[in-house]
C-alpha positions in Angstrom: 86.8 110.3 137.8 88.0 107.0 136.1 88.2 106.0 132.7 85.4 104.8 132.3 83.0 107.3 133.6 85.1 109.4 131.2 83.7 107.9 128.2 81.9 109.9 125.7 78.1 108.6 125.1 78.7 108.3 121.7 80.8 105.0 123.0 78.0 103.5 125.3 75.9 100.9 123.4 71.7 101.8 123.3 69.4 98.8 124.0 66.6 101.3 122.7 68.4 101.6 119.1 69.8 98.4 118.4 65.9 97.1 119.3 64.6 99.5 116.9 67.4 98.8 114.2 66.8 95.0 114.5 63.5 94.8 111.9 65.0 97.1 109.5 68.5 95.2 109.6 66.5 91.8 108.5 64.9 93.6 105.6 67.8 95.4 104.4 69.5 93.9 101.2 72.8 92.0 101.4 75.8 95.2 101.3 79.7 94.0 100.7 80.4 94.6 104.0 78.2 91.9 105.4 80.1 89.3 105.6 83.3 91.2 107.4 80.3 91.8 109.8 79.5 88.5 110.2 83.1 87.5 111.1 82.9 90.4 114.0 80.1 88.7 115.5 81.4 84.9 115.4 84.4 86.4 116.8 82.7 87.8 119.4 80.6 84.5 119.9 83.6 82.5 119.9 84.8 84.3 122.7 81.9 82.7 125.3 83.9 79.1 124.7 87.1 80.6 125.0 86.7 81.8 128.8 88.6 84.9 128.6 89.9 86.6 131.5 87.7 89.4 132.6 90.5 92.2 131.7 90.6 90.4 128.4 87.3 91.5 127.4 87.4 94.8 128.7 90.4 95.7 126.4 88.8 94.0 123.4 85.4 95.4 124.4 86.9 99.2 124.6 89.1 99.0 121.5 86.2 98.0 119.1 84.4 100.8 120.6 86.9 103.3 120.2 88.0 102.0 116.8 84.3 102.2 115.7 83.5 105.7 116.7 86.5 106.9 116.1 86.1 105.5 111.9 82.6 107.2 112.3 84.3 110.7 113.3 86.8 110.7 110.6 84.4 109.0 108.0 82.9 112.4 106.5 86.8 113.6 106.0 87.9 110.5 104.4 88.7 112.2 100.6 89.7 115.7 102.7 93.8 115.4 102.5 94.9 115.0 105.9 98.5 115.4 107.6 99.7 114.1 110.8 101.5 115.9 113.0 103.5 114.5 115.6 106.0 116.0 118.8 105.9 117.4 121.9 103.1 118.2 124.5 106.0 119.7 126.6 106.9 123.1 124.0 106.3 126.1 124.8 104.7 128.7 123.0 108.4 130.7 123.0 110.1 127.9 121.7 111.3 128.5 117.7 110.0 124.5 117.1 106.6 125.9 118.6 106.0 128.8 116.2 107.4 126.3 113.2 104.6 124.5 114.2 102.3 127.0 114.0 103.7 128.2 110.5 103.4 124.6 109.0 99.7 124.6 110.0 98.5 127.6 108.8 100.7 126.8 105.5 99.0 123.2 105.3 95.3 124.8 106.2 96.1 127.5 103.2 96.0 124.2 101.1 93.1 122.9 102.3 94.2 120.3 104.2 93.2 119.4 107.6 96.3 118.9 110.4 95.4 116.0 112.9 97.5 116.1 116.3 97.1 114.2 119.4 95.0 117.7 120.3 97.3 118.4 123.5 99.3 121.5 124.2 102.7 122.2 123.1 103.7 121.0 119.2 100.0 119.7 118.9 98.6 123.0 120.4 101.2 124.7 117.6 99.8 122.2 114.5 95.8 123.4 115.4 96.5 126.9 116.2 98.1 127.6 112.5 95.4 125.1 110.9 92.6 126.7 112.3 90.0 125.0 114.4 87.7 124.0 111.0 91.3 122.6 109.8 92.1 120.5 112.6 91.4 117.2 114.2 92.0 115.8 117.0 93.1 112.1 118.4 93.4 112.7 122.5 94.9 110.1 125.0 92.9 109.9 128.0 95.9 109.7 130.8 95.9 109.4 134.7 97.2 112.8 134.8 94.3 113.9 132.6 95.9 115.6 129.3 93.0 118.0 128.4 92.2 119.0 125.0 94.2 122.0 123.5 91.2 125.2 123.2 91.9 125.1 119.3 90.2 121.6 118.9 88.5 121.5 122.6 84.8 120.1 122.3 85.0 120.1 118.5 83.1 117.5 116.9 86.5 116.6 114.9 87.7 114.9 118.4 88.4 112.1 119.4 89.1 110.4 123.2 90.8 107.3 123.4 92.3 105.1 126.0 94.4 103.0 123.9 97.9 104.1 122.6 97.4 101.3 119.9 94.2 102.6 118.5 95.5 106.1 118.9 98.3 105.3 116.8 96.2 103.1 114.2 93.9 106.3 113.5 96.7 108.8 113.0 98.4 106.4 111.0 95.3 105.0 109.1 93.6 108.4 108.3 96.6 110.3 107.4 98.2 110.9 103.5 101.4 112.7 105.2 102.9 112.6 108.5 105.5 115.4 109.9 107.4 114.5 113.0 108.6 117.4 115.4 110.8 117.3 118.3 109.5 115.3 120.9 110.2 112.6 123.7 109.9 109.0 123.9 106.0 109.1 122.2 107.6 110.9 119.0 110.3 108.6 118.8 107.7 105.7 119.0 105.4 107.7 116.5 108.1 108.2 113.7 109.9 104.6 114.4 106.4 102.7 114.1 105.4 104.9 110.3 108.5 104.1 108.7 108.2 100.7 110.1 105.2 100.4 108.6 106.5 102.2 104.9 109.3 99.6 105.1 107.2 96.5 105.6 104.6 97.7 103.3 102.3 97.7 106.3 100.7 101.0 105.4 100.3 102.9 101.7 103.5 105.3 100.7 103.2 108.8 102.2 105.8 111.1 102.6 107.1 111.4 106.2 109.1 114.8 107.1 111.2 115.2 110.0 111.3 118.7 110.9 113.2 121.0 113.6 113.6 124.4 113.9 116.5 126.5 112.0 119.5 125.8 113.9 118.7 122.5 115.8 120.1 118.7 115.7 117.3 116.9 116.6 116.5 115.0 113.7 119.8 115.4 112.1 121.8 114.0 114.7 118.4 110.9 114.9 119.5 110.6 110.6 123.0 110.1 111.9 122.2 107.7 114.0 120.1 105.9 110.9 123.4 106.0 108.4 126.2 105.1 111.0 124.3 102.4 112.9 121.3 100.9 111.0 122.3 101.6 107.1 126.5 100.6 108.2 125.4 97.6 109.9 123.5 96.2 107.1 120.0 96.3 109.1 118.5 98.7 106.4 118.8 99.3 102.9 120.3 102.2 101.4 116.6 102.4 99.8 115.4 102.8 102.7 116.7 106.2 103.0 114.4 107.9 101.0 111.1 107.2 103.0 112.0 110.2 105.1 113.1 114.2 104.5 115.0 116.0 107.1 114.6 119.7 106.6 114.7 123.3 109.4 112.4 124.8 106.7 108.5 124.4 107.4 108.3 125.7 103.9 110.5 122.8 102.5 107.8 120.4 104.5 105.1 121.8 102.4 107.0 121.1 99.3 107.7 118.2 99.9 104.0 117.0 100.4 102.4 118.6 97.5 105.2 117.4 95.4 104.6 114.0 96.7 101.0 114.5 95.4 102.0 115.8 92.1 101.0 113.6 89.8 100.6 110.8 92.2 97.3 110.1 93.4 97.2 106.7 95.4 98.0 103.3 95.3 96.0 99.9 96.0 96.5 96.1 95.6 94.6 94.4 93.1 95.0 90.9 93.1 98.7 90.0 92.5 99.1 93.7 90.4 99.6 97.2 92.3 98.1 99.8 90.8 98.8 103.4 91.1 95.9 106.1 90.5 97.3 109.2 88.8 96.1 112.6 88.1 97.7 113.0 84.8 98.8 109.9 82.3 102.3 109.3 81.7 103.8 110.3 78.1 104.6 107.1 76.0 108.2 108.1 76.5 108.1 108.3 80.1 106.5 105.3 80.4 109.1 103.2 78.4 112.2 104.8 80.6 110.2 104.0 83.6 110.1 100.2 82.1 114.0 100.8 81.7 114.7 102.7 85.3 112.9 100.3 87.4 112.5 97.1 86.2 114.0 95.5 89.4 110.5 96.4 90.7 108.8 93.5 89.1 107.9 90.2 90.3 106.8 89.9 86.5 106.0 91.8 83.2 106.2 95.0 82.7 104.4 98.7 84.1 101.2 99.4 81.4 99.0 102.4 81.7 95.0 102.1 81.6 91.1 103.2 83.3 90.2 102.0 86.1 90.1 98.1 87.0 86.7 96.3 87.5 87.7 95.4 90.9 88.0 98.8 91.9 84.4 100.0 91.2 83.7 100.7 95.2 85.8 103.9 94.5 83.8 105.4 91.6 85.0 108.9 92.7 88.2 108.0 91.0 86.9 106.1 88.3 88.2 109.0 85.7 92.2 109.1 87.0 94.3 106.7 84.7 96.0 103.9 86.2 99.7 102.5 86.4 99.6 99.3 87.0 102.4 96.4 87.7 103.3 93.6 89.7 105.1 94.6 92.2 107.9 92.4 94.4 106.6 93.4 97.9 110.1 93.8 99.4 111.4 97.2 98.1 109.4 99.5 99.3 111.9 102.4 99.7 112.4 101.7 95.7 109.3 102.2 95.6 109.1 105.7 97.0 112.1 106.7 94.9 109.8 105.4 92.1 106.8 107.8 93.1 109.2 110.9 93.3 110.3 109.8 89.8 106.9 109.9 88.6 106.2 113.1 90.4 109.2 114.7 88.4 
């Protein structure tokens, strides 16, 4: 069976209901999104004078596809915290990195928060079967080998197929508010490399990234040793940098570290030229003045002030009520920046 007889119907496009959804579509009033809509269909247009190769199209043709249901799947869960588990498809159930796993899930699940793998067997099998089946989703790589769906998250309506590495790696990244790396091969590697690429560049919103192995094993220490001697000692990172990742053997030190994260921190979002940080509880005037002292190498300009909620952010009334720090930020340290959310947290 290839590929594409593979794909889910949810993928295939209906003549039937884009007919019927045509009159209502003219009537509808104008939404913000319509002109990001717009832009997809010129592009699309624009792609009839271009001449594209045939194989082209097919890989922009599947990747919209998947992208789009795959946003439609994860779209109900989007305020439901969400941790991304990454490793091996290759551990075994006997394995002590397996049952870690297994603890960290259920530990994350007892939180309420859901535990999205790549839904395979091994460390991803481990990550659902603590969580749960209703505390698990799944992002599954359709391969020529045909990985199959762990039985935790098989058929569950919180799964996704994909073909694409890419837009695998988007969703897992995209969707996620904490990512925890296991042992694993050169996919893991890949996996943790390309999120704390992203947390460097400022590519993707601050989350706290755990690497975690089993009591006893090297696995990530001897990858952080690696980091210090080669890429910290040869100038290629900032010390900074350093603190946009834990290494722990404790699946209960994992935990910690993600609620702590979450603390007092809520989010963050770019307004304009300002960054502004959503927060579950206000910071003391005290507070707020050594924070003006402690990190003023943060800021392009000014200084950090507290307040509500900014006009431009009225598409998120759901967080209308959490006050706001709000500065303008340099764009370049962004492992300052964590140690600046842990200092808030504390």
């Amino acid at each position: 069976m290839t590929h594409e007889q593979q794909e889910r119907p949810e993928f295939a496009d209906s003549p039937r209901s884009a007919a019927a959804a045509t009159p209502a579509a003219q009537s509808r009033p104008a939404r913000p999104v319509d002109d990001l809509i717009r832009r997809i269909k010129e592009s699309a247009d624009q792609l009839a004078s271009d001449q594209p190769a045939r194989g082209d199209l097919k890989i922009l043709s599947r990747a919209l596809r998947e992208l789009r249901y795959a946003f439609k799947v994860f779209a109900p869960y989007r305020r439901r915290r969400k941790v991304t588990v990454f490793g091996s498809a290759r551990t075994l159930p006997a394995d002590p990195a397996y049952r870690q796993a297994v603890d960290f899930g259920r530990a994350m699940a007892a939180q309420d928060w859901l535990v999205v793998t790549g839904a395979a067997s091994g460390i991803m099998e481990a990550g659902h079967r603590g969580a749960g089946r209703d505390h698990s989703m799944g992002l599954n790589i359709l391969l020529p080998f045909e990985q199959e769906a762990n039985p935790i998250i098989a058929g569950d309506h919180k799964l996704v197929h994909m073909k694409y590495f890419f837009t695998r790696k988007l969703m897992f990244v995209k969707e996620c508010d904490a990512v925890v790396c296991c042992p694993g091969g050169f996919g893991t590697l890949d996996e943790a490399l390309e999120v704390l690429t992203l947390l460097q560049t400022g590519k993707r919103d601050m989350v706290p990234v755990v690497l975690m192995e089993a009591p006893g094993g090297t696995y990530w220490r001897d990858f952080d040793t690696f980091i210090r001697r080669r890429l910290l000692g040869g100038g290629m990172i900032s010390p900074e940098d350093l603190a946009l990742y834990l290494v722990t053997q404790s699946h209960e030190e994992a935990v910690a570290e993600i609620m702590r994260f979450y603390r007092v921190y809520h989010s963050m979002r770019y307004v304009g030229e300002q960054l502004v940080f959503r927060l579950y509880h206000a910071l003391p005037a005290a507070a707020l003045a050594d924070l003006n002292h402690r990190f003023a190498d943060l800021l392009a300009k000014g200084q950090f002030t507290l307040c509500a909620a900014l006009p431009e952010e009225d598409d998120e009334p759901d967080l209308a009520d959490l006050p706001r720090l709000v500065f303008h930020f340099d764009r370049r340290s962004f492992g300052r920046l964590r140690t600046l959310i842990d200092w808030i947290n504390t």
